[in-house]
C-alpha positions in Angstrom: -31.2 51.7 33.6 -34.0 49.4 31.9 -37.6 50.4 32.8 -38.7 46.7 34.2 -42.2 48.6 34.8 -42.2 49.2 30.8 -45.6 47.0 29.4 -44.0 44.4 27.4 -44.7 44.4 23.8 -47.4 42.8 22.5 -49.0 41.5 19.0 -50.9 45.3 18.9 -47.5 47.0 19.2 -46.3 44.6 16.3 -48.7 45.5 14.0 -48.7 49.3 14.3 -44.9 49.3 13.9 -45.2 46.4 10.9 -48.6 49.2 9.7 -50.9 45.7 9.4 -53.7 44.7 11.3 -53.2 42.0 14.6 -54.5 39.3 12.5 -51.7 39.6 9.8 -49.2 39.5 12.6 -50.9 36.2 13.7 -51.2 35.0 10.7 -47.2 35.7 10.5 -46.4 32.9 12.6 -49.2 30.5 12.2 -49.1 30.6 8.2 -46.3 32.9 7.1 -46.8 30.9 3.8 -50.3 32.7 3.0 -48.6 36.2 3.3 -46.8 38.1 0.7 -42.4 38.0 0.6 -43.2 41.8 1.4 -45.3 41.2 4.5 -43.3 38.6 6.2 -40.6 40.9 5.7 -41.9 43.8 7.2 -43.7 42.0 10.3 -40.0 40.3 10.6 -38.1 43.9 11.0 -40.9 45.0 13.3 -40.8 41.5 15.9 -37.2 42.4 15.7 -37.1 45.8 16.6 -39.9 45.9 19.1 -38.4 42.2 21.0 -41.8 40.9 20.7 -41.8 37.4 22.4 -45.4 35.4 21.6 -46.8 33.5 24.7 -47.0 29.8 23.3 -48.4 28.2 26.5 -51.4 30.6 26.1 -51.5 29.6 22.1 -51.2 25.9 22.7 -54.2 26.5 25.4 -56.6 27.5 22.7 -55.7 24.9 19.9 -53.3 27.4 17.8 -50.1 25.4 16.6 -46.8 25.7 19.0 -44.5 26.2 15.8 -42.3 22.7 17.0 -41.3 19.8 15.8 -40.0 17.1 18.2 -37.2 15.2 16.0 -35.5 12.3 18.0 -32.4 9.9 16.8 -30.0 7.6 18.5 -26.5 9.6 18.7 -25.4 13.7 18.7 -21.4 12.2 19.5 -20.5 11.9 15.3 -21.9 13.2 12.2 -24.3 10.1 11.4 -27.4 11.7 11.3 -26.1 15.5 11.2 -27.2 15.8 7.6 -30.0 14.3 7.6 -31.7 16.4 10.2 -29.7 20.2 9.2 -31.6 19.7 5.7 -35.1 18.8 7.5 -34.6 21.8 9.8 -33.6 24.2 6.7 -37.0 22.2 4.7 -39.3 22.3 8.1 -38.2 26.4 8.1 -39.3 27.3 5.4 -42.9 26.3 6.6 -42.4 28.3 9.9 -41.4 25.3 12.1 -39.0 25.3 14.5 -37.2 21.4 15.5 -36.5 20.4 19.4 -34.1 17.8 19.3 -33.3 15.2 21.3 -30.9 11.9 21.4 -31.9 9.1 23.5 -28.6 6.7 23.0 -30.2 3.5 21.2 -32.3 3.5 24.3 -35.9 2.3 23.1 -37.1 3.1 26.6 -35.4 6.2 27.0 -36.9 7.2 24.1 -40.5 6.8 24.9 -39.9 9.0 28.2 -38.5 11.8 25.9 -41.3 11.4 23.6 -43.4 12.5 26.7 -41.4 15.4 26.9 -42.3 16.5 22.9 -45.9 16.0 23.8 -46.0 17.7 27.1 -44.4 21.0 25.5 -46.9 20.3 22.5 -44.9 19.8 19.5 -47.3 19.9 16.1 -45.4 16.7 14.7 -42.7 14.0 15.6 -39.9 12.8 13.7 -38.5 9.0 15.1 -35.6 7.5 13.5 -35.9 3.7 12.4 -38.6 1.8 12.1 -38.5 -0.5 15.3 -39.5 1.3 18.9 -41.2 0.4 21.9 -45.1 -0.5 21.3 -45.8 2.1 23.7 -44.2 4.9 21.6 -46.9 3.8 18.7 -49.5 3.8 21.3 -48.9 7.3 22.7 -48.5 8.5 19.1 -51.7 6.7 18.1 -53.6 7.9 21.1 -52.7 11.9 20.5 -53.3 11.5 16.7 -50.2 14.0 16.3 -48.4 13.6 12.6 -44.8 11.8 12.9 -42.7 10.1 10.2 -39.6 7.6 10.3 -37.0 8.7 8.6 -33.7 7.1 7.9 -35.2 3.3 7.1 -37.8 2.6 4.5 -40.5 -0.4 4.5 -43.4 -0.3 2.2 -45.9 -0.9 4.8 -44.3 0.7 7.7 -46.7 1.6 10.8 -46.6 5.2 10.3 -44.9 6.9 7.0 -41.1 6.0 6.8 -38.7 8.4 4.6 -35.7 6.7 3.9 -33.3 4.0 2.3 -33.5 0.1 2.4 -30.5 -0.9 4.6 -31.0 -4.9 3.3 -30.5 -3.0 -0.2 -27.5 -1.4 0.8 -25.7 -3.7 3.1 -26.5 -6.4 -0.4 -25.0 -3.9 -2.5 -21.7 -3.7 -0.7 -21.5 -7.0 0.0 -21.9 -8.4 -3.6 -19.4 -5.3 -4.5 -16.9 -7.0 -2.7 -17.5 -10.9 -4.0 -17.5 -9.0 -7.6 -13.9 -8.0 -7.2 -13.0 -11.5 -5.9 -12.7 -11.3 -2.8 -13.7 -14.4 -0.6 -11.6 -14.0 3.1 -14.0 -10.7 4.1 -13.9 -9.8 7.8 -16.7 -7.7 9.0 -17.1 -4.6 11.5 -20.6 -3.6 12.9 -21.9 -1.5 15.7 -23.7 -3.4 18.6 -27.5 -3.9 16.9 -29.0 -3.5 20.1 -32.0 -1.0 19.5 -30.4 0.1 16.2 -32.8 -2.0 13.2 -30.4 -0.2 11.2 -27.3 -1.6 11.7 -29.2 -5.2 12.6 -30.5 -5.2 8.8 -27.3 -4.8 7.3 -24.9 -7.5 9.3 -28.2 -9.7 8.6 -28.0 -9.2 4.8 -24.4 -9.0 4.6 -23.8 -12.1 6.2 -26.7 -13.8 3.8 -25.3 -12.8 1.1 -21.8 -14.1 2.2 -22.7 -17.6 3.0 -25.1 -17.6 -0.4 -21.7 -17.0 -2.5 -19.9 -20.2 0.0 -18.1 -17.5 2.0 -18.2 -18.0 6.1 -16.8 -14.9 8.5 -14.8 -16.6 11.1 -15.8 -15.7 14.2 -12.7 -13.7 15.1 -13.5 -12.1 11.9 -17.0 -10.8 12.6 -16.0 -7.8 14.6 -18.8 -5.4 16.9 -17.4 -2.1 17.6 -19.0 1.0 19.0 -19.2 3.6 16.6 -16.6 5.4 17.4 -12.9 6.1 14.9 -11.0 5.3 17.8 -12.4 2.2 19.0 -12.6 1.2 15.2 -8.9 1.5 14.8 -8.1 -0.2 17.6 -10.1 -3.3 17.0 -8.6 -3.1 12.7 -5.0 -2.4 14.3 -5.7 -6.2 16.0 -7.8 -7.6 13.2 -5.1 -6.7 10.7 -2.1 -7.8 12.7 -2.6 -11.5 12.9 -0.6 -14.1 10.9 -4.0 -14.4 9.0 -5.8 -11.5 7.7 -8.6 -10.7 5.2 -8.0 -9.3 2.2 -11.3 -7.1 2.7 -13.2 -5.8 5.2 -17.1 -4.9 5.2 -17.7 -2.0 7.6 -21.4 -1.4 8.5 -21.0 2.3 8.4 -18.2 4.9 7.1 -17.5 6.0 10.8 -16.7 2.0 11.9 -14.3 1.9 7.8 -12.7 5.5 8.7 -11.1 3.8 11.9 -10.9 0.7 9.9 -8.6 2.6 7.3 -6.3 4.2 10.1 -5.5 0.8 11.4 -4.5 -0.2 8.2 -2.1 2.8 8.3 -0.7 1.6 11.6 -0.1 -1.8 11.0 1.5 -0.9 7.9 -0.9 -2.2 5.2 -1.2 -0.6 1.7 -5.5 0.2 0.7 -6.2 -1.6 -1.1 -3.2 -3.0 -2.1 -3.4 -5.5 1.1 -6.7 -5.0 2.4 -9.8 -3.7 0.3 -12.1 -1.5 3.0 -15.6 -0.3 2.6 -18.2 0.9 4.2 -22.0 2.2 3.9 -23.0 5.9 4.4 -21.2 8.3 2.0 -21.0 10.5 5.0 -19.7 14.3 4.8 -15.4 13.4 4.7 -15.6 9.9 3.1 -15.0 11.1 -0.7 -11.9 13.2 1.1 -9.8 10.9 3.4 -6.8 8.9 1.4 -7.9 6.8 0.1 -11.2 7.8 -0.7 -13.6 5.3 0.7 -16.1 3.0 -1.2 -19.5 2.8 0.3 -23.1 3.0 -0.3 -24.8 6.5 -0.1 -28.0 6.8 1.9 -29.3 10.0 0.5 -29.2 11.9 3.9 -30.3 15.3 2.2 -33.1 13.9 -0.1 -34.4 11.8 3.2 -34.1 15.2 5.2 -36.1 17.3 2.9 -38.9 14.8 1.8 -39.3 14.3 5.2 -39.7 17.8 5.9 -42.0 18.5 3.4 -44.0 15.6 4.0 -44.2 16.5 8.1 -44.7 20.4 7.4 -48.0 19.2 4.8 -49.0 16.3 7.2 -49.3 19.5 10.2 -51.1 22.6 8.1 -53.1 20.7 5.5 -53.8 17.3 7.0 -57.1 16.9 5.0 -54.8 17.1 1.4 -52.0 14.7 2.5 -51.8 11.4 1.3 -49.6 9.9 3.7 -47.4 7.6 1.7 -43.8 5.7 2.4 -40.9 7.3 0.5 -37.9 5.4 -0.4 -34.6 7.1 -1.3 -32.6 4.6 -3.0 -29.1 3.7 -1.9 -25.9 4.3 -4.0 -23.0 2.4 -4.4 -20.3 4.8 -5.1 -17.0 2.7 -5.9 -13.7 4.6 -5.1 -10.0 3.8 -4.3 -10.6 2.2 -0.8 -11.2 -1.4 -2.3 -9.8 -3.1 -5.7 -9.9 -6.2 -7.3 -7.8 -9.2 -5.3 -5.1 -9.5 -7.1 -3.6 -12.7 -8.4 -1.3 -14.8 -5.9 
């Protein structure tokens, strides 16, 4: 039977079984990057085998860093940001931070209350997704001076530091990707833009760049759908089974073209043969599903880990940091998902 009179460990009982001094131990989990490979490995064996637990309330009480980083974005229900934020969490690790993370469902207000949360457990940093929130998330932010980037959209003079691509770039580059191959009756699928500058950017640009080369979406042809494959398919299955189709369809993410490409399936229509789908993304599957899907990449693992390293140097060495916007260029990749119209 466990002893729940036994004293429970404590950073003394770390160091004597790691054979450093107290301050080494500290100094462990506050700066594990000044120690020695060695070290860290021997205070790591010795927090495991003795279950030492540190007391962060009582740290965060006297200034010493609570080891979290509050990362919040829109969605957890599909793989959107799943790269992005794995590869800040591996980057943000190797610094000796741990992420909290949180999903406030395109809710700008929702977000600002969960923001509250991060600061009441006294997270070192905070990572927002986007570049448009509630002025009272920049005014809490601004008010406890606590280092946070953007990440996902870039602007040059973004209110705090944004790590990410230019979605006008990339909803351009797919849309003058389609015109090249000659397409000119393009349908086009986006998610609701409600509190998601993200998907707003691109149907703005997309449809700009449209109407600059004569072409106009008929209403019935401009299509908002939920990200979700299923809801996707369903809304292609109707698109595509009208006496009048498109011959290509602009999809503002490779979730919404996925779909987009099983209601092809369903309604019996040959990619790209009948109808040339694409989307933006490059999302983990999109290279693999038949036929491979043409899109634009947003650099999800490049965005994750400058972010990461810019967050993790923005926390320990604020004095050195020179807090600068990062963009990660967007890709077009051009697979077998969409080919040149053919001749009638």
């Amino acid at each position: 039977m466990t002893d729940k009179s036994k004293k429970k460990v404590d950073i003394v009982t770390v160091a004597k079984a790691a054979r450093v001094s107290a301050s080494t131990v500290s100094r462990y989990f506050n700066h594990p990057d000044l120690l020695k490979p060695a070290t860290r490995k021997r205070i790591d064996t010795a927090v495991r085998k003795t279950g030492y637990i540190r007391n962060r309330a009582a740290q965060t009480i006297h200034g010493i860093r609570s080891g979290t980083i509050g990362v919040l974005i829109p969605t957890l229900d599909h793989a959107i940001f799943a790269e992005v934020v794995q590869t800040f969490s591996d980057t943000v690790a190797d610094a000796g931070f741990t992420i909290l993370l949180a999903s406030h469902g395109y809710d700008l207000q929702r977000e600002y209350a969960i923001l509250r949360k991060f600061l009441e457990h006294r997270v070192d940093g905070v990572v927002l997704t986007g570049l448009d929130h509630d002025e009272a998330v920049f005014q809490l932010l601004d008010q406890q001076q606590i280092p946070s980037v953007l990440i996902w959209n870039y602007a040059a003079h973004s209110r705090y530091p944004s790590i990410g691509a230019d979605n006008e770039l990339a909803g351009r580059m797919i849309a003058e990707h389609v015109l090249s191959l000659g397409h000119r009756q393009i349908a086009c699928m986006f998610p609701p833009t409600q509190g998601n500058d993200r998907a707003q950017a691109r149907r703005e640009i997309v449809m700009r760049t449209l109407a600059k080369a004569g072409v106009t979406v008929p209403d019935k042809w401009s299509l908002t759908t939920i990200y979700s494959i299923s809801e996707s398919k369903k809304d292609a299955e109707t698109l595509f089974s009208e006496q009048k189709r498109p011959t290509a369809l602009i999809c503002g993410n490779d979730v919404l073209a996925c779909g987009a490409l099983y209601g092809a399936h369903a309604t019996g229509l040959s990619v790209p043969k009948d109808i040339s789908i694409v989307g933006i993304g490059d999302f983990k599957g999109s290279a693999d599903i038949e036929p491979p899907l043409t899109t634009v990449r947003l650099p999800a693992r490049r965005i994750g880990q400058e972010a990461g390293n810019a967050l993790s140097a923005a926390i320990t060495h604020p004095e050195l940091v020179d807090r600068q916007s990062v963009h990660c260029a967007p890709i077009l990749v051009k697979r077998r998902s969409a080919a040149a119209l053919a001749d009638p």
